[in-house]
Residue frames as a rotation matrix with the C-alpha (Angstrom) as fourth column:
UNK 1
0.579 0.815 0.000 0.00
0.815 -0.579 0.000 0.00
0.000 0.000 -1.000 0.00
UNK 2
-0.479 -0.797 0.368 1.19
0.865 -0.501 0.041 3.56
0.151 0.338 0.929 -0.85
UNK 3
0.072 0.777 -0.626 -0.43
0.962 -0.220 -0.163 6.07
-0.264 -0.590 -0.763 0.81
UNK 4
-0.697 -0.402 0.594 -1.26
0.437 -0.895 -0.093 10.02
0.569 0.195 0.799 -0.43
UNK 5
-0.157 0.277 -0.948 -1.57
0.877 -0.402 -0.263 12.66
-0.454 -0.872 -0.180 2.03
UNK 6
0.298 -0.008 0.955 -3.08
0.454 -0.879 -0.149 15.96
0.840 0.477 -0.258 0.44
UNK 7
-0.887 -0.447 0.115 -1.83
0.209 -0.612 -0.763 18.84
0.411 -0.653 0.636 3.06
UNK 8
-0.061 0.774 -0.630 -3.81
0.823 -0.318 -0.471 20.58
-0.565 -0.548 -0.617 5.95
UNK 9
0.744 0.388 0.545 -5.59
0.488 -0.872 -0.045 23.68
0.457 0.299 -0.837 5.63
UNK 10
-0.247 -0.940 0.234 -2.99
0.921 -0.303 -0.245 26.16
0.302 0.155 0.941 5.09
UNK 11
-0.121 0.339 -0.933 -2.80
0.578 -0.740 -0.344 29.62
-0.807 -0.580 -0.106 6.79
UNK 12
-0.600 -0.079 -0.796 -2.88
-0.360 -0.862 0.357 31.78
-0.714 0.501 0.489 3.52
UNK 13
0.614 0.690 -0.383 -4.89
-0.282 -0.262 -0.923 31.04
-0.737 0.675 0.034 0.19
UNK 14
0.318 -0.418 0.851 -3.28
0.813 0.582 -0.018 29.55
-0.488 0.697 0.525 -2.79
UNK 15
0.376 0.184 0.908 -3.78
0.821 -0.520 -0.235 32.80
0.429 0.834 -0.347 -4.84
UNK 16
0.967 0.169 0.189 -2.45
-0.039 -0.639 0.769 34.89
0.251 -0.751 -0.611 -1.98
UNK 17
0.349 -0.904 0.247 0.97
-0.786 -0.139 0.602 33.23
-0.510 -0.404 -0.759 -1.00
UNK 18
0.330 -0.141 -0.933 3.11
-0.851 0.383 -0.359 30.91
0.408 0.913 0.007 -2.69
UNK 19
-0.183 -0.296 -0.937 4.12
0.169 0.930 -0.327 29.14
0.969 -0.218 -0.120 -0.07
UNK 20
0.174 -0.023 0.984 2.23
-0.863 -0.485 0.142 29.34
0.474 -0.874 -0.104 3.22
UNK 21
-0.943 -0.334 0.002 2.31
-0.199 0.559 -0.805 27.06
0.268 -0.759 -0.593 6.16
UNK 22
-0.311 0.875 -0.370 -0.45
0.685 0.476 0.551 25.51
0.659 -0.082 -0.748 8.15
UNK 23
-0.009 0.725 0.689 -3.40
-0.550 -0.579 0.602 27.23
0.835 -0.373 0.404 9.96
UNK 24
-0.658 0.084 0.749 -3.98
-0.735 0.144 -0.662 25.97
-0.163 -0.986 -0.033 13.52
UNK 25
0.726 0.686 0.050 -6.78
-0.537 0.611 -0.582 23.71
-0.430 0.395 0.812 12.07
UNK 26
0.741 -0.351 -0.573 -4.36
-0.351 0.525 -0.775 22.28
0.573 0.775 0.266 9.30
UNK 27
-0.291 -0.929 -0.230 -1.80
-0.562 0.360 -0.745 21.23
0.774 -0.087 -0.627 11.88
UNK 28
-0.008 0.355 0.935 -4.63
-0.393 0.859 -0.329 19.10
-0.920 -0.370 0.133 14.43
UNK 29
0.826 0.103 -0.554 -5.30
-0.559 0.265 -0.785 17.80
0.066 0.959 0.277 10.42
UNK 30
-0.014 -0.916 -0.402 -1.58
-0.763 0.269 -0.588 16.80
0.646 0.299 -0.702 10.50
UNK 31
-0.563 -0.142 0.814 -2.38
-0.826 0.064 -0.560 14.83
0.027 -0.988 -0.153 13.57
UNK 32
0.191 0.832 0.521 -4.97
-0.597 0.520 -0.611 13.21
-0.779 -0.194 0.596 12.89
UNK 33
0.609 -0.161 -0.777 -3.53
-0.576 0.584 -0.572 11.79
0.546 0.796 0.263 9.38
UNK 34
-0.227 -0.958 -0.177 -0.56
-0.780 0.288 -0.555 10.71
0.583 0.012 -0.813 11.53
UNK 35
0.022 0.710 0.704 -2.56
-0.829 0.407 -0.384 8.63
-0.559 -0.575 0.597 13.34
UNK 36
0.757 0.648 -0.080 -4.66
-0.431 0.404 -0.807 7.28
-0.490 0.646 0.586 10.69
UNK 37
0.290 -0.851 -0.438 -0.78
-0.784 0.052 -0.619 6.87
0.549 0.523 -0.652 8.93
UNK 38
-0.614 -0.765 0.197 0.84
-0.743 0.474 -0.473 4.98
0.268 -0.437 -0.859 11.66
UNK 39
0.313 0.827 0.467 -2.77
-0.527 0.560 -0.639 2.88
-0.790 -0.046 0.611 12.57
UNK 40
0.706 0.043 -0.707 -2.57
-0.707 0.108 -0.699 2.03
0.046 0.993 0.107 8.55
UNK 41
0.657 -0.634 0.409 1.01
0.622 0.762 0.182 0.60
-0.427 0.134 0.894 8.40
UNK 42
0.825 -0.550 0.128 2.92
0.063 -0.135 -0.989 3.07
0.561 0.824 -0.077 6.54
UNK 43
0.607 -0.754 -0.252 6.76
0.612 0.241 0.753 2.77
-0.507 -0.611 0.608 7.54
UNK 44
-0.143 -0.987 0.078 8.06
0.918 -0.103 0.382 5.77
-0.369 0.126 0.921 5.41
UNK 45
0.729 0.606 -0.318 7.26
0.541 -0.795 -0.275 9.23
-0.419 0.028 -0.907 3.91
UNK 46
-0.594 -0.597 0.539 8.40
0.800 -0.508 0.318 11.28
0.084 0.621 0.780 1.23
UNK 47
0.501 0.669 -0.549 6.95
0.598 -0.726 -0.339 15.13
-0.625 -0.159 -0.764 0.51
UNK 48
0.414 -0.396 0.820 6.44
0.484 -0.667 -0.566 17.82
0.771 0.631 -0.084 -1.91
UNK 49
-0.353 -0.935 -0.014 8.90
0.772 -0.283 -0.570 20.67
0.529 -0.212 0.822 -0.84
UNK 50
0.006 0.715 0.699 6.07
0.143 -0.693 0.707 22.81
0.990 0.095 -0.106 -0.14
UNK 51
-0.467 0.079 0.881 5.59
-0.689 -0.657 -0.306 24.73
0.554 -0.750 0.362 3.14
UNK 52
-0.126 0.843 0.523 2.36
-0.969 0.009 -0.248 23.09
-0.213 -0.538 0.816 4.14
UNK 53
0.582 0.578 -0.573 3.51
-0.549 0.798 0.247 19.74
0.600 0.171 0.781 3.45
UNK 54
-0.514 -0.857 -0.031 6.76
-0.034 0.057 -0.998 19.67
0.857 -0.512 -0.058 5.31
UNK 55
-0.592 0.561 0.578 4.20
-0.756 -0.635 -0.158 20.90
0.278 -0.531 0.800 7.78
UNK 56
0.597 0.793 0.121 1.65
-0.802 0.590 0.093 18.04
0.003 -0.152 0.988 7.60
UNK 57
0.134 -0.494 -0.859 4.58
-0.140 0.849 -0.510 15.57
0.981 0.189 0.044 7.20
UNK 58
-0.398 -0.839 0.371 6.07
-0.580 -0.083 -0.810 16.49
0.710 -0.538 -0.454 10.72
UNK 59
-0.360 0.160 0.919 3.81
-0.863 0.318 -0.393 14.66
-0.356 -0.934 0.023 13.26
UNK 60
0.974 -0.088 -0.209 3.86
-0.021 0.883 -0.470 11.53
0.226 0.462 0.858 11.05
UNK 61
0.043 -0.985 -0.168 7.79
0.082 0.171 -0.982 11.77
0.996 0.029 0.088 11.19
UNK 62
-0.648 -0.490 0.583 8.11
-0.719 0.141 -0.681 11.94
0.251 -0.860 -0.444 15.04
UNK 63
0.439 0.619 0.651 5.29
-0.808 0.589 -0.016 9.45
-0.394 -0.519 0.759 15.73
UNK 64
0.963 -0.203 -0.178 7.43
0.088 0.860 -0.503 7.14
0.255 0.469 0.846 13.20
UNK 65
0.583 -0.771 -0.255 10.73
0.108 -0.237 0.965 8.24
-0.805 -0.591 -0.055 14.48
UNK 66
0.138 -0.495 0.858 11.90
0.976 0.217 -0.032 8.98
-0.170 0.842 0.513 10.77
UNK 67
-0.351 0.188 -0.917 12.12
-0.372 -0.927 -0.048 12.31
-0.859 0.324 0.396 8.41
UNK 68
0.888 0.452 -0.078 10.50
0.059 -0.280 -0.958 12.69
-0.455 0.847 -0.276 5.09
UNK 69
-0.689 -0.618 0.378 12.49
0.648 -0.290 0.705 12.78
-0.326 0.730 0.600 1.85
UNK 70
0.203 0.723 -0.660 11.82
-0.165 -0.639 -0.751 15.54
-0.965 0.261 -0.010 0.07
UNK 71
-0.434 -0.139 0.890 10.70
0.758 0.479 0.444 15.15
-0.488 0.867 -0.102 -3.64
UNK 72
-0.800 0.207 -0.563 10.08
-0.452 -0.825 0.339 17.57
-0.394 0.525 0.754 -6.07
UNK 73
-0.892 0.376 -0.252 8.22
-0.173 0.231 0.957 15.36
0.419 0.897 -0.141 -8.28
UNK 74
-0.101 0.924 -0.369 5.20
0.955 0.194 0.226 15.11
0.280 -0.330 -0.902 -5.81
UNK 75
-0.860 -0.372 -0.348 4.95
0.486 -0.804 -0.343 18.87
-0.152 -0.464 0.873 -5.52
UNK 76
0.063 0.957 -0.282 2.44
0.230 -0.289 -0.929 21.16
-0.971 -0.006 -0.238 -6.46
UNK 77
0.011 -0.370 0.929 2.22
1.000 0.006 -0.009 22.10
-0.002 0.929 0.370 -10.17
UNK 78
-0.543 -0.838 0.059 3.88
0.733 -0.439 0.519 24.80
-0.409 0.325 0.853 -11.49
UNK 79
0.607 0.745 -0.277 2.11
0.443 -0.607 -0.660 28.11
-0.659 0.278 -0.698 -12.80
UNK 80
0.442 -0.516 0.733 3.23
0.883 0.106 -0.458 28.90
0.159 0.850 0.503 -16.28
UNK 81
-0.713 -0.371 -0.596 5.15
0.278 -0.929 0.245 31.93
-0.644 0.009 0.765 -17.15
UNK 82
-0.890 0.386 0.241 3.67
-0.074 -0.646 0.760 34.84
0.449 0.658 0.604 -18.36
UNK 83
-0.148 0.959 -0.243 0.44
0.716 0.273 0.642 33.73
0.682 -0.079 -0.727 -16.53
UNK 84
-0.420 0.184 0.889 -1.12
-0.172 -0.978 0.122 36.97
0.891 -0.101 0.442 -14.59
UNK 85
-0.345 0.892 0.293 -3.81
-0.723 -0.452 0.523 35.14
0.599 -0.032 0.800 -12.75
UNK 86
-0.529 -0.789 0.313 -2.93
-0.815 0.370 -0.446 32.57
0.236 -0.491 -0.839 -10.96
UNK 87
-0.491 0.769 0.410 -6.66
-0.223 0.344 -0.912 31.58
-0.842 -0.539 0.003 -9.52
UNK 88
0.546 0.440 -0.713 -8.34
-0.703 -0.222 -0.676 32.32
-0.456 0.870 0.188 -12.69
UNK 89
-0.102 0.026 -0.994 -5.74
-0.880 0.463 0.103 30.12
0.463 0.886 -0.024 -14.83
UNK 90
-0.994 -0.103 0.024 -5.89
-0.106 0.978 -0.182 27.04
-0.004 -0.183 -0.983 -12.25
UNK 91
0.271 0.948 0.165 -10.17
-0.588 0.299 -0.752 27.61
-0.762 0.107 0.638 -12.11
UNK 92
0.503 0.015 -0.864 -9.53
-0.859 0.116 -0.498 26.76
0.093 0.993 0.071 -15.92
UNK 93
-0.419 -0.908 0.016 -7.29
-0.893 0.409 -0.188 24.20
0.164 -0.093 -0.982 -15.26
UNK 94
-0.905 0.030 0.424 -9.03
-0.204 0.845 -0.495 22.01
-0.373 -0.534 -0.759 -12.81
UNK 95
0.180 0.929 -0.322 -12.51
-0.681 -0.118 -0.723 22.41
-0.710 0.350 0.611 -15.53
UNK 96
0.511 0.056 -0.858 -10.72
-0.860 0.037 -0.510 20.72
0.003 0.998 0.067 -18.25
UNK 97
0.986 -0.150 0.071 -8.35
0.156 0.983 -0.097 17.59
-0.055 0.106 0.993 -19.24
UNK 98
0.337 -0.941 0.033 -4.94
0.216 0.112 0.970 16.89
-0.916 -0.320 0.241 -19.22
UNK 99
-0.407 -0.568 0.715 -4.27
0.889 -0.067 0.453 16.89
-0.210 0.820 0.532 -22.99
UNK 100
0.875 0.214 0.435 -6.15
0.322 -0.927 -0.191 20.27
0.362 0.307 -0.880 -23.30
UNK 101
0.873 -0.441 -0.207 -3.59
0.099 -0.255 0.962 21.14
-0.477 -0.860 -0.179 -20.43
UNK 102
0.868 -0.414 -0.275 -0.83
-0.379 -0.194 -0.905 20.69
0.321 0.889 -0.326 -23.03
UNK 103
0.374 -0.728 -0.575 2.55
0.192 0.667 -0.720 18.77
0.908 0.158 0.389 -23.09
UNK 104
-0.618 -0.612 0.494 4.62
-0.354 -0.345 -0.869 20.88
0.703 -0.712 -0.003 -20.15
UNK 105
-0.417 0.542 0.730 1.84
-0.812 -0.583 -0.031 19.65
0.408 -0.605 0.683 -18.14
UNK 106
0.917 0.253 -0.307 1.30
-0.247 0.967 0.062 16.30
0.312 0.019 0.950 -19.33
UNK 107
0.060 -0.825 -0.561 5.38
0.094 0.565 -0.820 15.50
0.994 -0.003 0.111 -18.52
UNK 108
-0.846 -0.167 0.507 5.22
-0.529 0.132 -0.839 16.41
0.073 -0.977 -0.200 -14.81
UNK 109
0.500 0.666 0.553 2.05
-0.745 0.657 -0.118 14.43
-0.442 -0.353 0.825 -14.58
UNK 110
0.662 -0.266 -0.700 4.44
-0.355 0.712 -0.606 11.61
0.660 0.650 0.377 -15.92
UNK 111
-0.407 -0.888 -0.215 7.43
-0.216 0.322 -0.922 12.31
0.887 -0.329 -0.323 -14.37
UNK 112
0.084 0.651 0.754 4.82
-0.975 -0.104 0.198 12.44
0.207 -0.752 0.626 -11.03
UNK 113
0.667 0.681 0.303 3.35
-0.742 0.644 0.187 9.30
-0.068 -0.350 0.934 -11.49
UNK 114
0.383 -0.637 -0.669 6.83
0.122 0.752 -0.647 7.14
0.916 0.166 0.366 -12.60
UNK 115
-0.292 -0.166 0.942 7.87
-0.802 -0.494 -0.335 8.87
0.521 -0.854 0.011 -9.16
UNK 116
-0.038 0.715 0.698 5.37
-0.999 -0.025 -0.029 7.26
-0.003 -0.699 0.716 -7.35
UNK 117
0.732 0.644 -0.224 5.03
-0.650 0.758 0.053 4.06
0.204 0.106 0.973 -9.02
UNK 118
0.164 -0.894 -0.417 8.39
-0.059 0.413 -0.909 3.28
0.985 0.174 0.015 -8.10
UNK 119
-0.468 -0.352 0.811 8.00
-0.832 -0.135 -0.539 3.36
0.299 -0.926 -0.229 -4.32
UNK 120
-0.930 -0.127 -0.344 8.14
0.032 0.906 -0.422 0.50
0.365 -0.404 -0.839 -2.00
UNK 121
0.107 0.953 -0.283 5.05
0.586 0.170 0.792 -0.30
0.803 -0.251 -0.541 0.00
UNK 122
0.337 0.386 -0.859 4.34
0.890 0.168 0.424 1.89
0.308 -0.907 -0.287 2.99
UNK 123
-0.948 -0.238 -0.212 5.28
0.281 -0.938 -0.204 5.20
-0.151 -0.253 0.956 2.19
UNK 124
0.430 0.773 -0.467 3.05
0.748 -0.594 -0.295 7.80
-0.505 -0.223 -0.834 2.83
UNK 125
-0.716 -0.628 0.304 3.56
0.689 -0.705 0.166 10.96
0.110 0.328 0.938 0.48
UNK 126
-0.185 0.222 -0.958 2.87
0.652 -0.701 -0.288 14.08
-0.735 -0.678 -0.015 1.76
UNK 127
-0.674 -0.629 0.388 1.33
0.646 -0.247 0.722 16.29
-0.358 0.737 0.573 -1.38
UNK 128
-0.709 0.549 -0.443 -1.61
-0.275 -0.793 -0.544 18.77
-0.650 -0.263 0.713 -2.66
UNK 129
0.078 0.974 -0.213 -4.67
-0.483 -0.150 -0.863 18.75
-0.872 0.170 0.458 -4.36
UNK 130
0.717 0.167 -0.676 -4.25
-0.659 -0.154 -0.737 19.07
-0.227 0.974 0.000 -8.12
UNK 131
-0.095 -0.633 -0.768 -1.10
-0.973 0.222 -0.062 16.65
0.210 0.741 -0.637 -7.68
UNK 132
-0.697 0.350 0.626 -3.11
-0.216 0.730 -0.649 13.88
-0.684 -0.587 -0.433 -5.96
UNK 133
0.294 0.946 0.136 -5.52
-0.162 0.190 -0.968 13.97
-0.942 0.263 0.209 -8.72
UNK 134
0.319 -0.425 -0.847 -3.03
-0.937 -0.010 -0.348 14.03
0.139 0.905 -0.401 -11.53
UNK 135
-0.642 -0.740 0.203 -1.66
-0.757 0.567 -0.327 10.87
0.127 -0.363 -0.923 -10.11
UNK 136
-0.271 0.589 0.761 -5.21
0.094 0.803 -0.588 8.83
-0.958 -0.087 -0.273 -9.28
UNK 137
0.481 0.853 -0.203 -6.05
-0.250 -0.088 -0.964 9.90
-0.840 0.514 0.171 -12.80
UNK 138
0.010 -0.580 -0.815 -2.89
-0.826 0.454 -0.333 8.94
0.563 0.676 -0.475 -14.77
UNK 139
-0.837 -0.449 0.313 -3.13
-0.495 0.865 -0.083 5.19
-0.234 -0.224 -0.946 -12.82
UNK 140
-0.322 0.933 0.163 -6.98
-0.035 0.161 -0.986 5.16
-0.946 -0.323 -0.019 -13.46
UNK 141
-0.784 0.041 0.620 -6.59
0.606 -0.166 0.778 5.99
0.135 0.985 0.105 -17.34
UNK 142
0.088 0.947 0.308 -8.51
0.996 -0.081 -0.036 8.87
-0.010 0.310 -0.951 -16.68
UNK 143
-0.324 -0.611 0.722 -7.80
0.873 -0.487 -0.021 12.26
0.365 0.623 0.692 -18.49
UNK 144
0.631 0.600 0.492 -9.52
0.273 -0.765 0.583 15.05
0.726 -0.234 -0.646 -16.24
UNK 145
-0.581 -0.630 0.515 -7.31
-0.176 -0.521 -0.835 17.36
0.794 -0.576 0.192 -14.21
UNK 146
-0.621 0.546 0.562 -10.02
-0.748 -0.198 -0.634 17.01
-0.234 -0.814 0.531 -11.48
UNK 147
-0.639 0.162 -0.752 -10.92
-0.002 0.977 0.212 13.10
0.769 0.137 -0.625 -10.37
UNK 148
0.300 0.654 -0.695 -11.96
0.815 0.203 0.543 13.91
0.496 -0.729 -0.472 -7.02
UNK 149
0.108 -0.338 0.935 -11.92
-0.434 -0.862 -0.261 16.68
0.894 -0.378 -0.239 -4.44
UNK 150
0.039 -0.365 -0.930 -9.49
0.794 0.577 -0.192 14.93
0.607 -0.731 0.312 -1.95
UNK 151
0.903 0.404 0.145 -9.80
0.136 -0.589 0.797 16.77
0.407 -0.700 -0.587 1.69
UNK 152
0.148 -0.726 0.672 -7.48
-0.988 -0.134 0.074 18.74
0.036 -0.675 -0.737 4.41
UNK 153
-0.698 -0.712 0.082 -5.75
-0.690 0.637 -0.345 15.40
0.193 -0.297 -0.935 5.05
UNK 154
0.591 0.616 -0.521 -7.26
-0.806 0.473 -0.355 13.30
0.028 0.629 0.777 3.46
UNK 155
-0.255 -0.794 0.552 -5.75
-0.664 0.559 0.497 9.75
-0.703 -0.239 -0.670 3.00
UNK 156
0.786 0.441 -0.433 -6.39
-0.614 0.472 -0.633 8.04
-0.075 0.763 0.642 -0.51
UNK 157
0.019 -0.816 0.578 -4.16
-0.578 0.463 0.672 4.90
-0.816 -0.347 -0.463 -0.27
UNK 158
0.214 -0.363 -0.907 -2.76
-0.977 -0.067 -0.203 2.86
0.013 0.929 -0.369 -3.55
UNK 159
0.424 -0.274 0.864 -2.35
-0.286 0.864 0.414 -0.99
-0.860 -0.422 0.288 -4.11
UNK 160
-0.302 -0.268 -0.915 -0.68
-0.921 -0.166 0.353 -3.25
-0.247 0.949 -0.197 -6.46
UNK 161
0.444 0.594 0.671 -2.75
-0.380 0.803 -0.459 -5.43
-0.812 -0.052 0.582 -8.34
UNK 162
0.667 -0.417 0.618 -1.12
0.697 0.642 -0.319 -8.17
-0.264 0.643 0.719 -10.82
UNK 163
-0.244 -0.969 -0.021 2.10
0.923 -0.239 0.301 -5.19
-0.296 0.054 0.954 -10.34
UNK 164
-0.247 0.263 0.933 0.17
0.682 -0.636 0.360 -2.63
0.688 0.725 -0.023 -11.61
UNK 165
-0.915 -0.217 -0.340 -0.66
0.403 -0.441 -0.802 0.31
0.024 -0.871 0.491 -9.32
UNK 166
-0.643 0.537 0.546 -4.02
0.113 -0.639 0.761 1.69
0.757 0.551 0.350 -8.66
UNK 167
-0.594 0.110 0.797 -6.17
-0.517 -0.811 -0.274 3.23
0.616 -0.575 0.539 -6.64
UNK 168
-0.760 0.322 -0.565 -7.71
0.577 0.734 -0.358 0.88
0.299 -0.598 -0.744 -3.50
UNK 169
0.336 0.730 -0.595 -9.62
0.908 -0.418 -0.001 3.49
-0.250 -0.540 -0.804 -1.76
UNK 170
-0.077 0.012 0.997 -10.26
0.624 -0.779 0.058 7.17
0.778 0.626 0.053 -1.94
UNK 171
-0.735 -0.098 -0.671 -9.40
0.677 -0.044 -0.735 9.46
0.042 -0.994 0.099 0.68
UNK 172
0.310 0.889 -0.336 -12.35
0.813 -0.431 -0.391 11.91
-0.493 -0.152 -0.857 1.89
UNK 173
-0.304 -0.190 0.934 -13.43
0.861 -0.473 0.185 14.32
0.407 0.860 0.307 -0.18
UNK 174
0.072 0.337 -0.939 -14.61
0.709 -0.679 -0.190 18.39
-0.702 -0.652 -0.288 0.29
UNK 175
0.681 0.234 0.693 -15.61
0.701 -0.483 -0.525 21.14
0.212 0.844 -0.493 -1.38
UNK 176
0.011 -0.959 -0.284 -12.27
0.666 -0.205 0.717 22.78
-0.746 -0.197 0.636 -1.91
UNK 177
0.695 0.707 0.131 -11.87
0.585 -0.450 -0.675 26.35
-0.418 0.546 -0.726 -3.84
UNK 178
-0.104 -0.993 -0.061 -9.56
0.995 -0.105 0.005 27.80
-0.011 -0.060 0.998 -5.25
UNK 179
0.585 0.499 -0.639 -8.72
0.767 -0.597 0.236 31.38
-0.264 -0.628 -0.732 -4.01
């Protein structure tokens, strides 16, 4: 089993800060996954570089006595250049499909998911919305930027079946906006 963790509720808005930290809410959130993490089985933990996953990683890493690699390739995705609007182009984003999304988009949802499919059992990765859904939807064959709306820590865990990876269970969902 391979386990993704979307982050807690963060203290700032996507559309606001580029990298906040957690809110007081998003770090009991962190708690409560670690739990639900160490309850589970998982026995390792990678994370995007992001603020607010380092953040949601940390009381999984002292209840396991470990640390988190960090990985780029489970980060958040990238806002082109030249793009003004940040909120406005990911609204658009998460409406539409991956190949609309175009190529620069379609290779980190690659390089993402060869990431992933290459970890052992029992890691927990620590990662965000839009790249939790690029991931159940490239193992699912299924081309929408937006598969589900996975919650504040949330836990959507991964098996392999005849070697293949794919999704076992979905972690709770919420109506999540982007600001």
């Amino acid at each position: 089993m391979i386990f993704l963790i979307r982050h807690g509720e963060a203290a700032a808005s996507w559309g606001d800060h580029p990298d906040p930290g957690l809110s007081d809410l998003g770090k009991g959130q962190a708690e409560a996954a670690a739990e639900i993490l160490t309850r589970l089985g998982a026995t390792s933990a990678i994370s995007s570089p992001m603020q607010r996953c380092r953040e949601t990683a940390r009381p999984f890493e002292a209840r396991a006595g470990l640390t988190a690699s960090v990985v780029p390739e489970v980060s958040e995705i990238s806002t082109p250049a030249g793009i003004q609007d940040r909120v406005a182009w990911l609204r658009g984003l998460m409406a539409g499909t991956w190949t609309e999304a175009g190529a620069g988009l379609t290779a980190w949802r690659s390089r993402m998911s060869e990431t992933v499919t290459s970890l052992p059992d029992g890691v927990a990765v620590f990662s965000h919305f839009v790249a939790i859904n690029a991931l159940v939807g490239a193992l699912e064959g299924d081309d929408r930027v937006t598969v589900f709306r996975p919650g504040h820590c949330s836990v959507t865990r991964l098996e392999r079946r005849g070697g293949v990876l794919r999704v076992a269970e979905y972690g709770s969902e919420s109506a999540t906006r982007v600001l």
